[in-house]
FIPATI-311110 format. One line per field, with one value per residue (C-alpha): y, z, x; residue in one letter. Coordinates in steps of 0.25 Angstrom, whole numbers. Layout:
% FIPATI-311110
Y <- [Y;...]
Z <- [Z;...]
X <- [X;...]
resn <- [A;...]
***
This chain:
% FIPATI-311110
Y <- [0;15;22;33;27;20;13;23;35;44;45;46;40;47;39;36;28;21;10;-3;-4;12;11;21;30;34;46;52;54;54;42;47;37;37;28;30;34;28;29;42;43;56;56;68;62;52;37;34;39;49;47;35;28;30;26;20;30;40;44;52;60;54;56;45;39;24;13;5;-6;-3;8;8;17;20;29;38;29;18;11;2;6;-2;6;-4;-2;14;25;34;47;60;52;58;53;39;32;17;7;1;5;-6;-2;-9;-16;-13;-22;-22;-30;-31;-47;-45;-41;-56;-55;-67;-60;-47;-39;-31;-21;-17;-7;-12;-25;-21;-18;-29;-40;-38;-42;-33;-36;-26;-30;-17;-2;0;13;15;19;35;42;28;27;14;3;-4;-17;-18;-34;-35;-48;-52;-46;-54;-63;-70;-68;-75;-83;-93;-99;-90;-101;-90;-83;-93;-84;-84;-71;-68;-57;-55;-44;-41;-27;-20;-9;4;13;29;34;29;23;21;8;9;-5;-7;-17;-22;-32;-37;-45;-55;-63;-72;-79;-92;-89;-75;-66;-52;-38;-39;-51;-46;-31;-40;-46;-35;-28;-39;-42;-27;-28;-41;-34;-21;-33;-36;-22;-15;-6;-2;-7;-4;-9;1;-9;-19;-25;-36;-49;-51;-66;-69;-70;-77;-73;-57;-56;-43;-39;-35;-44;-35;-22;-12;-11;3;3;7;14;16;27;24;27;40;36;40;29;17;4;2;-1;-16;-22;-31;-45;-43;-53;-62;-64;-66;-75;-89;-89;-80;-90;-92;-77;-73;-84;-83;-65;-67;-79;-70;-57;-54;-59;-51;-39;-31;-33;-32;-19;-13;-19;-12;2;2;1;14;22;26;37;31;36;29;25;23;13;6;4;-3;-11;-15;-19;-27;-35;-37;-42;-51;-59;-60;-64;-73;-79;-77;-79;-77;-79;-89;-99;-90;-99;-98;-84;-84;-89;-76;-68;-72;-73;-58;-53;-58;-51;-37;-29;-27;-12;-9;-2;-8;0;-5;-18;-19;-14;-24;-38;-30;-30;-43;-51;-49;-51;-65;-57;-56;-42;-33;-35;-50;-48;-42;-51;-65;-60;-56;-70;-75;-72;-81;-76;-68;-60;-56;-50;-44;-39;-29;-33;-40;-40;-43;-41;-29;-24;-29;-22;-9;-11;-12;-2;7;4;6;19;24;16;20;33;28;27;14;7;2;6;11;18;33;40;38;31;21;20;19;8;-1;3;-4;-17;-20;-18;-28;-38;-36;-39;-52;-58;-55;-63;-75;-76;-75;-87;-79;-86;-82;-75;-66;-63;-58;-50;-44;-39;-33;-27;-20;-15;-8;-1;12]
Z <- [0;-3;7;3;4;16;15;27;23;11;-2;-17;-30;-43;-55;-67;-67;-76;-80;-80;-93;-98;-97;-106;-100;-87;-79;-68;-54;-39;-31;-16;-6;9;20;22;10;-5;-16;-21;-38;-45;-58;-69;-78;-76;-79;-87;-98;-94;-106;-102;-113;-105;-117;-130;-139;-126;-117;-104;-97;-83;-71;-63;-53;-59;-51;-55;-51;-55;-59;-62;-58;-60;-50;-54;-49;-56;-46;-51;-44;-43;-39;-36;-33;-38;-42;-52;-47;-58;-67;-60;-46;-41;-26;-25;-14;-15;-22;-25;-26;-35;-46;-58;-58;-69;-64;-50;-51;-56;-39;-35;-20;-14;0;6;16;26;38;48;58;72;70;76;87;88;84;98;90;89;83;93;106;113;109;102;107;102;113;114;110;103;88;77;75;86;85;88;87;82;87;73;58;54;63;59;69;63;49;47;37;34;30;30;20;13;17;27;35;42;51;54;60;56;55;45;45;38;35;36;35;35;47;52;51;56;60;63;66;57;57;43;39;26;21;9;3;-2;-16;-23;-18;-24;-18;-12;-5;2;5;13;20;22;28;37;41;46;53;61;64;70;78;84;88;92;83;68;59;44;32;34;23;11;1;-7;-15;-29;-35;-42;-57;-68;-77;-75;-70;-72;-59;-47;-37;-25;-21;-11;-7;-1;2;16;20;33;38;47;62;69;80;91;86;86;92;106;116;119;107;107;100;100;93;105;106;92;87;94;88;75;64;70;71;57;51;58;56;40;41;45;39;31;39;52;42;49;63;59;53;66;75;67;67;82;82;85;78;77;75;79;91;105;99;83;92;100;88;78;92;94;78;79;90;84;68;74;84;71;61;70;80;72;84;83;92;85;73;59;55;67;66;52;57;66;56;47;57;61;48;43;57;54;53;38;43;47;36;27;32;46;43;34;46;56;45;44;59;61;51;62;72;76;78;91;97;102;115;113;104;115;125;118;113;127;133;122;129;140;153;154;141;147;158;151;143;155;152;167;161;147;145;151;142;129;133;134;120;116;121;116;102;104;109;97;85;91;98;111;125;129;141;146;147;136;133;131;136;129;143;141;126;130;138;129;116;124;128;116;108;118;115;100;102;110;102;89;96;101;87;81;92;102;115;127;132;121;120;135;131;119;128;138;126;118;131;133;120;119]
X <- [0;4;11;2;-11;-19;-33;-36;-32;-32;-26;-26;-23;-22;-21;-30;-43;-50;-62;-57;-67;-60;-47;-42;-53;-41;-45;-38;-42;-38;-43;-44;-44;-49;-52;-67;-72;-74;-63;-63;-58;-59;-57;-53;-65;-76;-68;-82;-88;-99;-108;-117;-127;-140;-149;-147;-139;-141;-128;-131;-117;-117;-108;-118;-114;-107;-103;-90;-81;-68;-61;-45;-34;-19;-12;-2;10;3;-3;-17;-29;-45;-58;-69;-83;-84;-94;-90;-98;-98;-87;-77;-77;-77;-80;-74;-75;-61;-48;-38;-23;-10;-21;-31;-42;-54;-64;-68;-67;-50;-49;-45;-40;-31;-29;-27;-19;-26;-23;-32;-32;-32;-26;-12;-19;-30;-17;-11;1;14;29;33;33;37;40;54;60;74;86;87;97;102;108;107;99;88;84;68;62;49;42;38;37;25;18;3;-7;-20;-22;-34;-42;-57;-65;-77;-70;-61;-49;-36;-35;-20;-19;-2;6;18;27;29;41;43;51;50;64;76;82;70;59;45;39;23;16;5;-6;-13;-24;-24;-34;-30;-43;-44;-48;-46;-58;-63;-61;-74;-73;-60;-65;-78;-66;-60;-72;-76;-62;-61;-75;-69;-57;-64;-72;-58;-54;-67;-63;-64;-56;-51;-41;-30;-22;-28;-19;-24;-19;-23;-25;-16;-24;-17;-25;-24;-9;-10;-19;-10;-7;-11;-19;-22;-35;-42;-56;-57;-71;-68;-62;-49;-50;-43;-33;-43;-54;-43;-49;-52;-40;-47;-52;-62;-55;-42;-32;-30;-47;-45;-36;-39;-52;-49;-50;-64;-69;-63;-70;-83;-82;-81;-92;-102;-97;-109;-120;-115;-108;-120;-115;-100;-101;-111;-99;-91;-99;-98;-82;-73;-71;-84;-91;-106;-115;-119;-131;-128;-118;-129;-137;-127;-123;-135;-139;-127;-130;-145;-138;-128;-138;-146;-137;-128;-137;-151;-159;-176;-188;-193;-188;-190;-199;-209;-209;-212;-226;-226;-223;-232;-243;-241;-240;-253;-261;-255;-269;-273;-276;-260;-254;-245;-233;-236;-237;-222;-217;-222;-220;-205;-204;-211;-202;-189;-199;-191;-176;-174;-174;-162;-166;-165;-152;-145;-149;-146;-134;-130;-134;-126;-113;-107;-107;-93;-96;-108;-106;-93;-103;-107;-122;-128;-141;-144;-159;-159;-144;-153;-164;-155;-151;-164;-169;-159;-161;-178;-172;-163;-172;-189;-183;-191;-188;-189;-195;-181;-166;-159;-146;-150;-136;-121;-116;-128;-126;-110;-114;-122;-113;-104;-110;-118;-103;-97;-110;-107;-95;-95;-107;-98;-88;-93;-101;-87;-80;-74;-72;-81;-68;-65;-81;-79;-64;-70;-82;-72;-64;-76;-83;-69;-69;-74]
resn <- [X;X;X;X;X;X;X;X;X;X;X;X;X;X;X;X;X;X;X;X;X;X;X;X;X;X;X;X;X;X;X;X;X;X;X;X;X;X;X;X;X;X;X;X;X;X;X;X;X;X;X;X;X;X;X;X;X;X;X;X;X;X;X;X;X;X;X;X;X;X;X;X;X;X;X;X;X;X;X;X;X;X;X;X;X;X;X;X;X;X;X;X;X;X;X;X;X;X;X;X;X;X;X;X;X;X;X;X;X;X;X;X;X;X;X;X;X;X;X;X;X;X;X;X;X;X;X;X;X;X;X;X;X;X;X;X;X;X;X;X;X;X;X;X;X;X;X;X;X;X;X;X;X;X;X;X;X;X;X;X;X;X;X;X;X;X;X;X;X;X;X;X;X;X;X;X;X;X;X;X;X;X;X;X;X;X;X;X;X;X;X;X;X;X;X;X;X;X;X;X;X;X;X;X;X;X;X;X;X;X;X;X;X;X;X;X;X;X;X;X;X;X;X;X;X;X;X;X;X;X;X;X;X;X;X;X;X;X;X;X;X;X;X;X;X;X;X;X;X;X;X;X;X;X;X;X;X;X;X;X;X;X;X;X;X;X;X;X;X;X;X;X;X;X;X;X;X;X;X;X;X;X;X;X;X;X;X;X;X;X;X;X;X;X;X;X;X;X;X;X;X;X;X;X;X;X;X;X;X;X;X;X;X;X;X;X;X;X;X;X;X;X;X;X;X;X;X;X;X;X;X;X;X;X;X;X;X;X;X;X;X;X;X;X;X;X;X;X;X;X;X;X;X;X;X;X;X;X;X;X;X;X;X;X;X;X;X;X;X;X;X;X;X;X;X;X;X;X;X;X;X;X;X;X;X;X;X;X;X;X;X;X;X;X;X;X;X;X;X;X;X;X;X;X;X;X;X;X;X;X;X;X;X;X;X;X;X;X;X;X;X;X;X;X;X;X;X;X;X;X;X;X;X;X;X;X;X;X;X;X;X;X;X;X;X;X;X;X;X;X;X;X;X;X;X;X;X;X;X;X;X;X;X;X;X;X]
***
């Protein structure tokens, strides 16, 4: 990767772009990249004709918006460059998903990805691993050379098999030196994830993993995390030798944190509460990706930095409690097919008289009749925990805590004051933020295999998060 450009920060690219269906049609333009926000290209002329055949023998000048999946780019130095996924807005400026650095491809299906490199923010930390097992200071006042042992240069700290995903994943540590100016040689620490797939797979595929890998690792450290590196290894293709052999790969939508919003000082599952049983939870995390992406991608909303209210908080916490219990356990009152009977029986005894728009509202509401409610969520979720879990939990009453969540939520949703307690101050809010996060969390826990001991050390770790 450039010196010059990072996949959290800002930078820009001027070249030559093109169609990969018009390529002596080359304009030029200034690509503007930053962490955050879409691909930015403008260009000095549309890089598609503007006339466009809206009828038979008729053609209609059109700066419309237009969707494409490739577009082509040469920097000034030389350097191949890929667009994916754009829309060309007013002919002259362009918004893209993804950008691909160090190769030209035509067709979205020529991207044929073997395995990948990535680097995360967070992982030196979450690792507990160092090659430097103290802080060198050199002798004051002392000339010439020092010698500094480093416990290791690479060392491999998990690597298994991803039946769920027909992959290996590798996370390794190792240093990587540098050097400013002469005589003198910075060495940092580093941590990096690679995944290698069995059989070639397509960007998308490995942006998915991406995604979902990022999401697991911001589970790990109670704490947001993004790509802050991506380089991608082609397969090899015999029949186009001509395709490069690896790329760079800058599509972060995320915008880095500031120093102040790094992760909590505990986290939740650090490496040592993950790696007996990491095989395990990978797979299982990956297994369920897309049936439980809802409940990944509320945890992950609740995670510094964030920039959310107390009570746009309570209510993402409390939707994720109410998706996972239904998607994971898929508990009802009944068997579906006896409350089919119900519900077809109370749908039929609706009065003729009720209006129609009445009545789509109570067959809507009568059709999830059978889920279980928050208040029943909450408190079966709670009961599902062993005994030291719960009372690390801080909840000596369970009914009475679910009612509390409940209650809340009638609150914010029906703007009503309900019979019973709920959290209408930011100490209460505070307070139930917390709990209901530390629940999340142990629920997600034991679902993905962690021991009863790391459930109850992962509780005392997120309640201690801010």
């Amino acid at each position: 990767m450039s010196e010059n450009r990072s996949p959290l920060g800002e930078f820009e690219i001027r070249g030559e772009w093109w169609l990969p269906e018009s390529p002596t049609n080359r304009v030029a333009g200034v690509l503007r990249y930053k962490a955050g926000d879409w691909v930015k290209l403008e260009v000095d002329k549309p890089v598609r004709d503007p006339w466009v055949d809206t009828e038979p023998g008729i053609q209609t000048f059109s700066f419309a918006q237009r969707p494409f999946d490739i577009l082509l780019g040469t920097t000034t130095d030389g350097t191949p460059c890929t667009l994916f996924e754009g829309i060309e807005f007013a002919g002259t400026r362009v918004f893209a998903r993804c950008l691909l650095v160090g190769g030209h491809f035509e067709h979205p299906a020529d991207v044929q990805i073997q395995s990948a490199e990535v680097h995360l923010t967070h992982l030196e930390e979450w690792s507990e691993h160092s090659p430097f097992p103290f802080i060198f200071i050199p002798p004051v006042g002392e000339e010439g050379s020092y010698r500094v042992d480093i416990a290791y240069q690479r060392k491999q700290l998990l690597g298994f098999e991803l039946p769920s995903r027909a992959c290996r994943i590798e996370v390794w540590s190792g240093t990587v030196p540098h050097t400013d100016v002469y005589n003198a040689l910075t060495v940092r620490h580093e941590v990096l994830l690679s995944v290698d797939s069995k059989n070639p797979q397509s960007l998308t595929w490995y942006r998915n993993f991406f995604r979902d890998c990022t999401r697991l690792f911001s589970f790990f450290a109670g704490s947001r995390v993004v790509r802050t590196k991506t380089t991608c290894a082609l397969a090899t293709m015999d029949e186009n030798p001509d395709l490069p052999r690896g790329v760079e790969l800058y599509d972060q939508r995320l915008s880095p944190a500031t120093e102040a919003e790094r992760h909590p000082v505990t986290m939740p599952l650090p490496f040592t509460l993950v790696a007996p049983v990491a095989q395990q939870v990978f797979d299982k995390w990956f297994a369920v990706a897309e049936e439980l992406a809802p409940v990944y991608q509320l945890l992950t909303e609740v995670l510094p930095p964030r920039d959310l209210g107390l009570e746009a908080m309570f209510l993402r916490l409390a939707q994720a409690l109410e998706v996972f219990f239904r998607r994971s356990i898929k508990e009802t009152y009944v068997e579906p097919e006896e409350y089919g009977l119900y519900y077809q029986t109370m749908v039929e005894r609706l009065p003729e008289k009720m209006p129609e728009a009445l009545k789509d509202r109570l067959r809507n509401h009568l059709r999830y009749g059978n889920e279980f409610s928050l208040y029943s969520v909450v408190n079966r979720l709670i009961k599902s925990l062993d005994e030291p879990a719960r009372y690390m939990l801080g909840v000596e009453n369970r009914s009475e805590f679910a009612r509390l969540v409940a209650n809340t939520r009638n609150s914010l949703i029906h703007n009503i004051r309900p019979d019973g307690p709920f959290a209408s101050t930011a100490r209460e809010f505070v307070d139930v933020n917390r709990r209901l996060r530390a629940l999340l969390y142990a629920v997600v826990a034991q679902f993905l295999g962690f021991s009863s001991p790391a459930v109850v050390r992962c509780i005392e770790n997120t309640r201690r998060s801010p």
